[in-house]
Phi, psi and omega in degrees: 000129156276155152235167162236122149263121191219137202257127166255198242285155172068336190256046166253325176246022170305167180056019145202351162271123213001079170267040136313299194275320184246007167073172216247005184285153170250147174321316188295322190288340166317297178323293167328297170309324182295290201310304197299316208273346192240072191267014221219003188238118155349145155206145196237119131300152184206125142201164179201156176266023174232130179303326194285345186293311187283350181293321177307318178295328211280310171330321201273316173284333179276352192233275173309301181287344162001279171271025150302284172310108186279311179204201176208143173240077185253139170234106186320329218040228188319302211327314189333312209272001193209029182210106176297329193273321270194300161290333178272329156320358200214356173278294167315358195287101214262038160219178142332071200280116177261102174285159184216133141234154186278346189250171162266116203285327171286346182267003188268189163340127147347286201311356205253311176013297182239145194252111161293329196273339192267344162270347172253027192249156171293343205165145174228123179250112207200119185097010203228008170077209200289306155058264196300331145354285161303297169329283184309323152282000141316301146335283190315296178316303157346305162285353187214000000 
């Protein structure tokens, strides 16, 4: 089984950007983490801070690549609250899409309130730290 995980903007500096809020793990230890508690599951990373880069991942995988792929686990970052594109790309998608944020978006800024990216996703997973990650591949595995 593949998953994709794909991280947009800023979350290239987890574990040293305000880990008040995102704790202190780095992307690469997600990766790491993933692999060990998940070892029987594929998994293709991805992140980039340019929206279009990651609209093309979502593409390839949810889409072109489908049936490569059991599902995506993604956390847009900003992107989530402003990128209409970014949602129509996850609209398309012939497989399962999950968001994860590590903060819980409702309890922060107004502006973190609503996910445009978190409506055209199977599930949003939000507040539970790095977790919700796990949590989404869980899920996935679930389906297949």
């Amino acid at each position: 089984m593949r998953i994709a995980v794909i991280n947009g903007p800023n979350l290239n500096l987890l574990g040293e950007r305000e880990p008040a809020i995102y704790g202190s793990l780095s992307l690469d230890g997600i990766r790491k983490k993933l692999k060990a508690d998940f070892p029987d599951i594929e998994f293709e990373h991805y992140q980039s801070n340019i929206e279009g880069e990651l609209i093309n991942k979502i593409q390839e995988s949810g889409f072109i690549n489908a049936a490569d792929t059991a599902g995506i686990v993604i956390n847009p970052g900003g992107f989530s609250h402003t990128s209409v594109a970014l949602a129509d790309a996850i609209a398309v998608s012939k497989i399962p899409v999950i968001e994860v944020h590590i903060s819980n978006i409702y309890a922060r800024e107004a502006y973190r309130h609503s996910s445009i990216t978190g409506a055209k996703c199977t599930g949003v997973i939000s507040g539970f730290g790095y977790s919700g990650y796990w949590l989404a591949v869980s899920y996935i595995k679930t389906l297949h």
